[in-house]
C-alpha positions as CSV (number, residue, x, y, z in Angstrom):
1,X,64.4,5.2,178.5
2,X,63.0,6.9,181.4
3,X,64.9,10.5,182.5
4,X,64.8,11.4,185.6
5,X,65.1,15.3,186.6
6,X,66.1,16.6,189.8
7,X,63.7,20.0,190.2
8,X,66.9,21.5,192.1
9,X,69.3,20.7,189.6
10,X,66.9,22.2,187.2
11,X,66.4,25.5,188.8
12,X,70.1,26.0,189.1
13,X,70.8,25.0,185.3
14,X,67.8,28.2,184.6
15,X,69.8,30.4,186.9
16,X,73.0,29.4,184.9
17,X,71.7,29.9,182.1
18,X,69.8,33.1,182.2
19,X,72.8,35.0,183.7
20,X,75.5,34.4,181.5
21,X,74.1,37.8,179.1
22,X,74.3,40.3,182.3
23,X,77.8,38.8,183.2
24,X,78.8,39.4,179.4
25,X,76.9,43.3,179.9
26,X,78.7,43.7,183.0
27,X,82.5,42.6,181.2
28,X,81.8,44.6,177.9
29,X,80.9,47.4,181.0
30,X,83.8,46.9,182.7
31,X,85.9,46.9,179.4
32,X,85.0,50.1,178.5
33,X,85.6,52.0,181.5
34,X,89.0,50.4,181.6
35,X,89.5,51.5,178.3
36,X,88.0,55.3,178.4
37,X,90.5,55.2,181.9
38,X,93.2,54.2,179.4
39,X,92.8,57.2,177.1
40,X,92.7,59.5,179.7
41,X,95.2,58.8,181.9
42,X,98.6,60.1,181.1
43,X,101.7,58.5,182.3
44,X,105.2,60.4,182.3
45,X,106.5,59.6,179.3
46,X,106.7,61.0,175.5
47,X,106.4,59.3,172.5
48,X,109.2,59.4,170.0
49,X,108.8,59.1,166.4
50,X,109.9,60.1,163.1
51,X,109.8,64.0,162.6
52,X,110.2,65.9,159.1
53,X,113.1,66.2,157.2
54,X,114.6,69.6,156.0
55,X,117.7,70.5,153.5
56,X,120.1,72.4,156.0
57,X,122.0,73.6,152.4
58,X,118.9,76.1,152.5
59,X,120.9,79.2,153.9
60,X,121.1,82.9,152.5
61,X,124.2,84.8,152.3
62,X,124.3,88.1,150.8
63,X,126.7,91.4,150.0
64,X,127.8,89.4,146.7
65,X,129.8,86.6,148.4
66,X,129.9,83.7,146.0
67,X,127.8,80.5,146.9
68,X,128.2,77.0,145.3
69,X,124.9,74.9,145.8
70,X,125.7,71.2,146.2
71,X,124.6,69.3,143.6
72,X,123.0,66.6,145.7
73,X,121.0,66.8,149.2
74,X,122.2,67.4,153.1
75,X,119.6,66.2,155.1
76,X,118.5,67.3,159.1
77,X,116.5,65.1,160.8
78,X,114.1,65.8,163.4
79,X,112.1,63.2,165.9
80,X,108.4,64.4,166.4
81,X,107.7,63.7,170.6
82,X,104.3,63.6,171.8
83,X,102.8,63.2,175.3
84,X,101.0,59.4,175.6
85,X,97.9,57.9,177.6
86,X,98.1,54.1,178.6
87,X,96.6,53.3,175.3
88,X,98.5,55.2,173.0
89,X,101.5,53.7,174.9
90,X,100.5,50.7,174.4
91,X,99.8,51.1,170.6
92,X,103.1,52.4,170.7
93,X,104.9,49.3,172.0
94,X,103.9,47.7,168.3
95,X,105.5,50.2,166.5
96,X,109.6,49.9,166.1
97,X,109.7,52.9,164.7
98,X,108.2,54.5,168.3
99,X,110.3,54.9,171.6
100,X,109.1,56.1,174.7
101,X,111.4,58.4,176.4
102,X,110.5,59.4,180.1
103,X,109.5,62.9,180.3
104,X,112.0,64.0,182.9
105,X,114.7,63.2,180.0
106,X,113.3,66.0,177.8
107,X,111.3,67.9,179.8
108,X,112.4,70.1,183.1
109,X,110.1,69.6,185.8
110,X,107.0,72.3,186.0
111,X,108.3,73.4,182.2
112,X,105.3,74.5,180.5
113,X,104.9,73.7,176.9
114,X,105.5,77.8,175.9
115,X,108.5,77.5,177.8
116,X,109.9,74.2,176.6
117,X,109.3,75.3,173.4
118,X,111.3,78.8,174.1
119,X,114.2,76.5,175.3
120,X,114.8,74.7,172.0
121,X,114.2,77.8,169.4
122,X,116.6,79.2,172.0
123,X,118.9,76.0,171.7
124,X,118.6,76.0,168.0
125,X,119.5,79.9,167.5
126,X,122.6,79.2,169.7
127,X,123.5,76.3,168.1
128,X,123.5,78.4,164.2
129,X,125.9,81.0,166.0
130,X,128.4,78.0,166.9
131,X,127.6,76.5,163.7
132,X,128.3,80.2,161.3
133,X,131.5,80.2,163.7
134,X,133.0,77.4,163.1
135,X,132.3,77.0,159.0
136,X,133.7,80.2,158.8
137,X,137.0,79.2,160.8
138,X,137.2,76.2,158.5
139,X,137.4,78.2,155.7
140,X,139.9,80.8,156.8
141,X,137.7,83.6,157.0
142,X,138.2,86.4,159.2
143,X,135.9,86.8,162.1
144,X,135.5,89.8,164.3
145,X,135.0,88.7,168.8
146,X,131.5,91.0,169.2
147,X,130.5,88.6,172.9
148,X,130.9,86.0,175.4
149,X,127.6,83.4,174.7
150,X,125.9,81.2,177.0
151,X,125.7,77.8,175.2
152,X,125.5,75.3,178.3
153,X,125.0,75.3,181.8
154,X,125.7,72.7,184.5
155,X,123.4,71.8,186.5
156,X,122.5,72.4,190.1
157,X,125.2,75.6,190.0
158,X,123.8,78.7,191.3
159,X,124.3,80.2,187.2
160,X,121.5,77.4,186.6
161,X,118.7,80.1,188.6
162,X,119.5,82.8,186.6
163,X,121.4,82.1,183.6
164,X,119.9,81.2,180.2
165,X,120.9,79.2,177.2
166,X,121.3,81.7,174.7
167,X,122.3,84.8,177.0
168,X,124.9,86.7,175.8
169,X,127.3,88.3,178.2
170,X,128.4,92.0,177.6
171,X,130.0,92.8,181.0
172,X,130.9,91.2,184.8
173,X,131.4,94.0,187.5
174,X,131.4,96.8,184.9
175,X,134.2,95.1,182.8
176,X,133.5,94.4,179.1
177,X,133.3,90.6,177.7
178,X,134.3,90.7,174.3
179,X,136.5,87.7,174.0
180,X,136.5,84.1,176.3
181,X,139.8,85.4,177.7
182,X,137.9,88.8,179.1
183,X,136.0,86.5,180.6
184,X,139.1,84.3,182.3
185,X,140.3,87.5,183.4
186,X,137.8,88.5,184.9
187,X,137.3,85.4,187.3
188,X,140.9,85.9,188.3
189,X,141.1,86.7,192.0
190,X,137.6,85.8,192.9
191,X,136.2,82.7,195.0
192,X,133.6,80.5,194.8
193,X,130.4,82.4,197.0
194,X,131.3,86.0,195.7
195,X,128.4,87.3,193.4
196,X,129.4,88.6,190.5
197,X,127.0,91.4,188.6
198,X,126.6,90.3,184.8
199,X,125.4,92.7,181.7
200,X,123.5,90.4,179.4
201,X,120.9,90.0,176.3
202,X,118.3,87.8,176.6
203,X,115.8,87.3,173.9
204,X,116.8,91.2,172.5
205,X,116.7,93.1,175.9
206,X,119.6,94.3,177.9
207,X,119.1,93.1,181.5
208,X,121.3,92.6,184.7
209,X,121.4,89.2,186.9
210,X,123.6,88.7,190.2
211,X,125.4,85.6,189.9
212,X,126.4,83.9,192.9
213,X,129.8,81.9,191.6
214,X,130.3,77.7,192.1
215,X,133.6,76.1,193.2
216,X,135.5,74.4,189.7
217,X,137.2,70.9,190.3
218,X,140.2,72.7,190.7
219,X,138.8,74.7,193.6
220,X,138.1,78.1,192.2
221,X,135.8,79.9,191.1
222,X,133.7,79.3,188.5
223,X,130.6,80.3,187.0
224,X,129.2,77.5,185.9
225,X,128.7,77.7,182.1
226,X,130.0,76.4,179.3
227,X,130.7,79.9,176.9
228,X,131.6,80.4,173.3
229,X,133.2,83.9,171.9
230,X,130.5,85.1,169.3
231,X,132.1,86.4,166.2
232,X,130.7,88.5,163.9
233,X,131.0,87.6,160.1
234,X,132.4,89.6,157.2
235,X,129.3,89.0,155.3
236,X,125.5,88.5,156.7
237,X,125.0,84.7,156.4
238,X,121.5,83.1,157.8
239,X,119.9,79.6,158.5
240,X,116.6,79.1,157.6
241,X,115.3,76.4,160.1
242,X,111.5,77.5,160.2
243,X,110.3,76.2,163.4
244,X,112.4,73.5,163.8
245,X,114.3,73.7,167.6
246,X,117.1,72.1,169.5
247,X,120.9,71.9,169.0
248,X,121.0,68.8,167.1
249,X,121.3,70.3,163.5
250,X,124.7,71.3,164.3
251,X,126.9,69.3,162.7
252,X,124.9,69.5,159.2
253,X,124.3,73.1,159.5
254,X,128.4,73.5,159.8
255,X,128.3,71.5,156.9
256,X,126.2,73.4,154.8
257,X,127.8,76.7,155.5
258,X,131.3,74.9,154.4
259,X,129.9,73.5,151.5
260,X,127.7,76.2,150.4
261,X,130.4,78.5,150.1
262,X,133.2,76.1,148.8
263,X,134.2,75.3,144.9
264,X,133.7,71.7,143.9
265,X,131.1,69.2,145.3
266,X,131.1,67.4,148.5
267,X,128.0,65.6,148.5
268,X,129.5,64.4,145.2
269,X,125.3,63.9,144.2
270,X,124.4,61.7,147.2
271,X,121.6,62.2,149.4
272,X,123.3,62.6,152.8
273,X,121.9,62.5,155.7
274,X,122.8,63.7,159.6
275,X,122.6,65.1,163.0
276,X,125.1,65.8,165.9
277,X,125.1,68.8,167.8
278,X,128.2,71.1,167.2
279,X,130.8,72.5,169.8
280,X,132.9,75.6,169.3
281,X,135.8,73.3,168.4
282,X,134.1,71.1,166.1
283,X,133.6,68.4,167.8
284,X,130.3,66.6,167.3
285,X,127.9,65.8,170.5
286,X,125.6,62.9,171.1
287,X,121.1,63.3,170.4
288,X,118.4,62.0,171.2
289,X,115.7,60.2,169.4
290,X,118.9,58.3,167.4
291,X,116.8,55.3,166.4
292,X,114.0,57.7,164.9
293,X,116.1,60.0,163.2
294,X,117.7,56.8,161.1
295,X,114.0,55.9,160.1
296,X,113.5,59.7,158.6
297,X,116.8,59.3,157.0
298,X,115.9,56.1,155.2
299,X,112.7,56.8,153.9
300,X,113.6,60.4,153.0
301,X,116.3,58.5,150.7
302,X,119.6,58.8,151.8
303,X,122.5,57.3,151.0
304,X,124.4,58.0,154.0
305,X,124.1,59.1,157.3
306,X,126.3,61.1,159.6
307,X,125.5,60.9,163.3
308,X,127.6,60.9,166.9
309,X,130.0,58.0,167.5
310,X,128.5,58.1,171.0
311,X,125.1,57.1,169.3
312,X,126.3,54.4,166.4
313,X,125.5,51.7,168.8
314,X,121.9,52.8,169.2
315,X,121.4,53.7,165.7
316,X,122.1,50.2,164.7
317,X,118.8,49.0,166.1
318,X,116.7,50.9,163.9
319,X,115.4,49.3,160.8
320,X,117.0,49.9,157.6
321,X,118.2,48.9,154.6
322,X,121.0,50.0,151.8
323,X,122.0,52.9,153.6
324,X,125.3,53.4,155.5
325,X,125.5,54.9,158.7
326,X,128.3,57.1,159.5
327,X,129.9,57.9,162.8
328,X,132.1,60.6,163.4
329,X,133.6,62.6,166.5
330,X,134.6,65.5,164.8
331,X,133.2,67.8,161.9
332,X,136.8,67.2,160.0
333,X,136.1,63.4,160.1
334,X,132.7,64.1,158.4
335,X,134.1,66.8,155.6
336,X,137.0,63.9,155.0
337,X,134.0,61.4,154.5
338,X,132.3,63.5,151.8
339,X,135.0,64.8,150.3
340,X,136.3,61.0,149.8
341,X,133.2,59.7,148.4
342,X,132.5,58.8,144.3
343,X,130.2,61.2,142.3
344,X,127.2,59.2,142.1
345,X,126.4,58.1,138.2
């Protein structure tokens, strides 16, 4: 049989042939400054994942005052966030464990990382205070009004320049603010637009701020914060978080205290998990990072979990197995829970 070759046909076929290794170069090139682009680009959202867990019984009380350890384990649960490239996000998209949280969520805008992380020490330290108060309540102890604290601000009011999470107020126009009604009184007869001049402690140091007040639903004045009456305790009691921040230990801290100090045995043995943040009335607020917080809880091995009934839904998404997730509105629903359950063999 006789072949017959086309010289064209063969010159293009070299061609072909002898260029397919620079367009593979040129794709492997092209691959990896897409993927170094990838690492180094960083989009606006943070990575959520499983943080450390801590026992929130850990608390020191002295001046002789009786303690009862609990004989099994209350659990806080933290979520570690990190700032993510377009790779790491990606890698994070495999991961069910992982969420990613845009950054404007967390984070206020031009916050620097010193003063983000300010912000939730400060959120954790007010957070204790509310927490101290309302154990103590609970158990019918008698606590002595020492302040007005700062423990929430609403946004885009003129007390959101100058006011603080965390600031304690000792006077308005030269009058003293020892108890939330001081502080009712004192509001009395003004109008939203008058400036108000407010005696405050912020981070140890006595300092001043003009306050310019906001108009309430109601149409009066207002100043734009949400405040709780700092008591002081008969007996020093601290909470030792470490470097943990953020409000959402509440709830377990509250329990703690109660517990701690109490006869008998409310964890009845159990590993019990939780978070919620706590208000001045015991009611329990929603969190964030829900989904990663039931992860930590499960693999620290708890039997239960207490969290927000605003977050059950969520929480029911995370993977888990054997244990029972808890939701509760109030910290009396979550003492009645414990107190109710079996001593574990």
């Amino acid at each position: 049989m006789v072949h017959r070759y086309d010289p064209e046909d063969m010159e293009d076929r070299s061609i072909t042939r002898s260029s397919w290794p620079l367009y593979f170069l040129g794709g492997l090139f092209i691959a990896a400054v897409l993927a170094v682009a990838a690492w180094n680009i960083e989009i606006p959202y943070l990575a959520y994942s499983p943080g450390p867990v801590s026992d929130a019984s850990d608390i020191i009380v002295t001046d002789g005052v009786a303690v009862f350890p609990p004989d099994g384990e209350l659990l806080m649960l933290t979520v570690s966030s990190q700032d993510v490239n377009v790779f790491e996000a990606v890698v994070a998209g495999f991961d069910p464990s992982i969420d990613l949280v845009r950054r404007e969520k967390v984070r206020r805008a031009d916050e620097t990382d010193e003063e983000y992380r300010e912000r939730v020490l400060q959120q954790m330290d007010t957070s204790q205070e509310v927490a101290i108060s309302v154990a103590l309540s609970h158990l019918g102890y008698e606590m002595v009004p020492t302040g007005v604290l700062v423990i929430e601000i609403l946004e885009g009011t003129p007390a959101d320049d100058t006011l603080e999470i965390g600031d304690l107020i000792e006077s308005m126009n030269g009058e003293p603010m020892v108890e939330l009604s001081d502080l009712t009184n004192a509001l009395a007869g003004l109008a939203p637009g008058d400036v108000v001049a407010m005696d405050i402690v912020r981070t140890g140091s006595d300092t001043t701020v003009m306050v310019e007040l906001a108009e309430s639903e109601e149409g009066g004045a207002m100043i734009g914060v949400t405040v709780h009456q700092l008591d002081e305790p008969p007996f020093p009691i601290q909470i030792e978080t470490g470097v943990v921040g953020g409000p959402s230990a509440g709830m377990m801290q509250t329990i703690a205290i109660i517990d701690t100090l109490s006869e008998g045995e409310m964890t009845h043995g159990h590993v019990v998990a939780g978070t919620g943040t706590i208000g001045p009335d015991g009611t329990i607020g929603g969190i964030g990072g829900i989904r990663q917080k039931v992860v930590a809880a499960e693999a620290a091995g708890a039997d239960y979990m207490l969290l927000p009934q605003g977050n059950y839904e969520a929480a029911l998404t995370a993977d888990r197995d054997d244990m029972e997730l808890v939701p509760v509105a109030h910290v009396d629903e979550a003492i009645e829970f414990l107190n109710d359950l079996p001593t574990k063999p």
